[in-house]
N, C-alpha and C positions, 0 to 999 in steps of 0.2 A: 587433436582438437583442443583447443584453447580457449576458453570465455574469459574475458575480461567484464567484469562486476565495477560497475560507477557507485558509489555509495552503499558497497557490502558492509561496511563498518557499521551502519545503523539497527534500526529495531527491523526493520521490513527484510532488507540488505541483508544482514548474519544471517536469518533464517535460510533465505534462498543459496547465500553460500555454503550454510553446514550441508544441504539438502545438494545442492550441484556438485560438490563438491565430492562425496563419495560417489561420485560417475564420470566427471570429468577434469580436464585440468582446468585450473581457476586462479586469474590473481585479481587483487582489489585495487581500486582507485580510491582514494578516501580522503576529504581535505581536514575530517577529525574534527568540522565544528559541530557538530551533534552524534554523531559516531564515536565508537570507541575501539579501539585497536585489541584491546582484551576478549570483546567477542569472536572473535576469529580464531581458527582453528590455526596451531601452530605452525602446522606446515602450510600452510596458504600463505604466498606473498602479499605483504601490501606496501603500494606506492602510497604517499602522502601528496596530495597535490590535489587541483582543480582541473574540472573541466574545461576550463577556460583558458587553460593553459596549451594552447594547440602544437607548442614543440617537445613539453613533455609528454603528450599524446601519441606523438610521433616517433619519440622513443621508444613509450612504452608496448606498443604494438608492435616495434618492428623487435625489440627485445624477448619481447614472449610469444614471438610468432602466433600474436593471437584472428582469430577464426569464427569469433563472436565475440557481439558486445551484450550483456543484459543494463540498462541504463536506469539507476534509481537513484542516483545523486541529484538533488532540486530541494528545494524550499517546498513546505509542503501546510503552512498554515494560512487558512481560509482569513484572518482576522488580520494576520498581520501583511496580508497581500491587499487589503482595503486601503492599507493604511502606506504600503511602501508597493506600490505599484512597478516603480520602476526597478528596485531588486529584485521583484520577481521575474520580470520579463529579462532585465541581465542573467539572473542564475539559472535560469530554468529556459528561455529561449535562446538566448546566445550562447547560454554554455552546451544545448542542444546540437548547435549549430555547428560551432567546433567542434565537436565529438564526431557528427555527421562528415565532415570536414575532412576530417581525421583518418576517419574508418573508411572513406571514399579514396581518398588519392594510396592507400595502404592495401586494398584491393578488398577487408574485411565482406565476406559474401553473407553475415547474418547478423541481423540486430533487432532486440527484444527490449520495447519501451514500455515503463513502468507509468500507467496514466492513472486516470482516480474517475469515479461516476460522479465526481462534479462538472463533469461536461455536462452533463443532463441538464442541472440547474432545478427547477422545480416540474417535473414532471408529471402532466396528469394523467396516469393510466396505471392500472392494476399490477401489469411487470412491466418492467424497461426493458424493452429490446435492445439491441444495438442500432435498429433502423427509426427507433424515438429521436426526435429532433433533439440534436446538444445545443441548449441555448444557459452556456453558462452565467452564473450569479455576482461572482468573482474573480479580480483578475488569476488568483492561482488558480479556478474550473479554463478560463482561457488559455493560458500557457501551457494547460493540457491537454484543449485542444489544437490548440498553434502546435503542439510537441508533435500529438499524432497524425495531422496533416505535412508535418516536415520530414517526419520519417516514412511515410507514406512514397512520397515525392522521390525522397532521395533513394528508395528502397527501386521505385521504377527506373528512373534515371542512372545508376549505377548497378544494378542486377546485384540486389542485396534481397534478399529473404528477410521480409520483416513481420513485426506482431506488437498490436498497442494492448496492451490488459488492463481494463478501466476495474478496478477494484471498489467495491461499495466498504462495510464498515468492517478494519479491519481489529482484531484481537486476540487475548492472549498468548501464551508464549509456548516455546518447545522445552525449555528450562527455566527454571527459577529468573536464571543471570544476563536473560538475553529478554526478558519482558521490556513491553514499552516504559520510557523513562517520561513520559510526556505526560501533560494531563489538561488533554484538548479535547478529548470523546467523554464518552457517558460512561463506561467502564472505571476508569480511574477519578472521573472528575467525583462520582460516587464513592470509590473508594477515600479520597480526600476528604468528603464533610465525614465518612463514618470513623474517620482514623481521631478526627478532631471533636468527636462525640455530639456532633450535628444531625441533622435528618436530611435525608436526600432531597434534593429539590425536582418538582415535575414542571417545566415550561410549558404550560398547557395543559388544559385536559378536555377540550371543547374541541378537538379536530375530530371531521366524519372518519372516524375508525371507531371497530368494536368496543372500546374501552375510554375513546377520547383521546389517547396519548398517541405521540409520532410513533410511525412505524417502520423499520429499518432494516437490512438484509445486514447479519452481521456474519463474519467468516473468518474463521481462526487464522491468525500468521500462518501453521505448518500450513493449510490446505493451499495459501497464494504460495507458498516457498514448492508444492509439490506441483501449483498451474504453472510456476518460471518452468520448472523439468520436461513439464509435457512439451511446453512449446518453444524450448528449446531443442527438445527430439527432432520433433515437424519441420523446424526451421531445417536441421540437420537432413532430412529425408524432404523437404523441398524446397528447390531452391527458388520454385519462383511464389512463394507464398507471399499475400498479403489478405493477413489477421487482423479484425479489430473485433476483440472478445469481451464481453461482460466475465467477472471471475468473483463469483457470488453463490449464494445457498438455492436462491430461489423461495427461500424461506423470510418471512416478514418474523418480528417481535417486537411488542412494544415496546414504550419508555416502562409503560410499567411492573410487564412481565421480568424484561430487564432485573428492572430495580428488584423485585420480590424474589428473583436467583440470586444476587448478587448480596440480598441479606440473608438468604437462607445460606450460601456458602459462607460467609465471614462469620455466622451464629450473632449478628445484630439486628435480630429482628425486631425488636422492641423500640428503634426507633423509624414510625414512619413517616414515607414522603409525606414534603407540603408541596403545597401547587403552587406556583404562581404564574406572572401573565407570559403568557406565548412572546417568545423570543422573533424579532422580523425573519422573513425570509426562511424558515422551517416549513419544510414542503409536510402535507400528512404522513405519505407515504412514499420509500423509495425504496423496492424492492428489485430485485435482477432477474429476468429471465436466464437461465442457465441453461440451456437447448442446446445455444449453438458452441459452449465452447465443450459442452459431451458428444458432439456431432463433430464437432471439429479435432478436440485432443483425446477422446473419450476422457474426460476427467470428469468427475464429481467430487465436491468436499466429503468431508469426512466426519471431522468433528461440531458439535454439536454448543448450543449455547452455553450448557451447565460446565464443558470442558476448557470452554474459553474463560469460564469467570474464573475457572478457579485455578488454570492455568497464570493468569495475571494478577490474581490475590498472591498466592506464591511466589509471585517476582515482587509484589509492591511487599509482603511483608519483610523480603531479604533487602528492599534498599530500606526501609523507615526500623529496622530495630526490633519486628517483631516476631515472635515464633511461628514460622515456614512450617504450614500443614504436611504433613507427613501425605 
C-alpha cells in the first residue's frame, strides 16, 4: 500500500505525512512554492513537480506503484482568490482534474481530497452539518466545492473509494519547525502586532454571540493529520465509499477568548485588544458539527485551544529570533 501525498511539503501536508507515514508507505508531490522540502522526514521520497503536470503524474504512480492519493496541493488564500480568480480555478480545479486523470487511467482505487468549510460560505445555523447548504463567498470556497463534486464523480465513475474533509480553522503545530509560516488567520495575525508591540485588533464586537466577537471551530494540525489516518483506513476497508466530512471540534471560541489564551501564553497581557469595524463578509458564527465523521471514522480531536496556541507561539518564536518556550 502506497499513498501518494499532493502538497506534503506544506504546513497542513508534513503533518499528515509524519502521521501516514509511520503506517504506511508514502512519497510526496511538491512543486516547493509554499512548501518546504526540510519538513519532511528523510526517508520519504519527494517528487518536485506539479499537478498539472499529467505525464509526470503518470510516471510517478506507475513508479511507486501507488494505491492512494491524499490531495492537498492547491492555493488556499481567501483574498488572494478575489483578486486572481483565474489561478485559482487553473491550480486548484484543473490541476484537480489531471490528478483525477491520472489516477483513473492508472487504475488508483482510493482518493482523499483535502477541501475547507468555505464551501459553507456564511452559514446561519448553530452547527454546520454537512447537509447545510454550501453557498460559497469566494472563488477558493468554490474551487472547493467544484473539487468535491469532481471527485465525487470520478470516484463513481471509476470505482475509486473517495473522501472530501472540509476542515473549519486549522492551528498549531506538532513541532516547533513545521508551524504555519503564514499569517492569514487570527493565531498568527495576533502573534504579528504582539511581536511588534501593538495590541491585537478585534473586527467587531457587535455580532449576536455571547461576548460580541466571531465565533470559530478551531482544530489543531495533529487532530486534521490523525482525520487524513482514519479515512485513509476506511478508504482501505471500503472500497465503495463516498465521504464528505466535516473535520472539526464541534466546539465554538471567540475572537476574544482566542485573543485572552493567546496573551496569557505569550505573557503579553498588558496589551489589550482595540475593536474596530467588522470586516465584510465575516459570518457570526461557524462551528462543525462533528457527529458524522465519529460515526463514520470514529475520530474525535484531541487537542484543545490552549495546545494549539502555544504549540504555534513555539514555531513563530523559532522563525522571528526569539526564545522557544520550553
Amino acid at each position: 500500500m502506497t499513498w501518494l501525498i499532493t502538497g506534503g511539503a506544506g504546513y497542513i501536508g508534513s503533518h499528515v505525512v509524519r502521521e501516514m507515514a509511520g503506517r504506511e508507505s508514502v512519497v510526496v508531490l511538491d512543486d516547493l512554492s509554499t512548501g518546504r522540502a526540510e519538513r519532511l522526514p528523510q526517508d520519504v521520497p519527494l517528487v518536485v513537480g506539479s499537478v498539472l503536470d499529467g505525464g509526470l503524474l503518470e510516471r510517478v504512480l506507475a513508479e511507486y506503484a501507488v494505491t492512494g492519493i491524499v490531495h492537498l496541493a492547491g492555493k488556499k488564500q481567501v483574498a488572494e482568490s478575489v483578486a486572481r480568480p483565474l489561478h485559482y480555478y487553473r491550480e486548484n480545479v484543473e490541476g484537480l482534474r489531471v490528478l483525477l486523470d491520472a489516477a483513473a487511467a492508472a487504475g488508483v482505487p482510493r482518493f482523499l481530497f483535502s477541501s475547507s468549510a468555505s464551501v459553507y460560505g456564511m452559514p446561519d445555523v448553530d452547527l454546520v452539518t454537512e447537509e447545510t447548504p454550501c453557498r460559497p463567498l469566494s472563488p477558493y470556497g468554490e474551487t472547493k466545492l467544484a473539487g468535491e463534486r469532481m471527485v465525487a464523480a470520478a470516484g463513481s465513475a471509476h470505482g475509486m473509494a473517495t473522501a472530501s474533509l472540509r476542515y473549519f480553522n486549522v492551528a498549531g503545530a506538532a513541532s516547533a519547525e513545521l508551524a504555519d509560516e503564514g499569517v492569514f488567520n487570527l493565531v498568527p495575525m495576533v502573534f504579528e502586532r504582539l511581536t511588534g508591540n501593538e495590541a491585537p485588533r478585534v473586527f467587531g464586537d457587535d455580532y449576536p454571540t455571547p461576548d460580541g466577537t466571531c465565533v470559530r471551530d478551531y482544530i489543531h494540525v495533529e487532530d486534521i493529520a490523525s482525520a487524513h489516518v482514519e479515512a485513509a483506513r476506511r478508504l482501505e476497508r471500503d472500497p465503495a465509499a463516498r465521504l464528505v466530512l466535516n473535520v472539526g471540534t464541534g466546539k465554538g471560541a471567540s475572537v476574544t477568548e482566542m485573543i485572552d489564551v493567546i496573551l496569557d501564553v505569550t505573557g503579553r497581557t498588558g496589551l489589550a485588544p482595540v475593536t474596530e469595524a467588522r470586516r465584510p463578509g465575516d459570518p457570526a458564527r461557524v462551528v462543525a458539527s462533528a457527529d458524522a465523521i465519529r460515526r463514520e471514522l470514529d475520530w474525535s480531536a484531541r487537542h484543545d485551544v490552549r495546545a494549539m496556541v502555544e504549540s504555534a507561539w513555539a514555531g513563530w518564536c523559532l522563525r522571528h529570533g526569539l526564545p522557544v518556550p520550553a
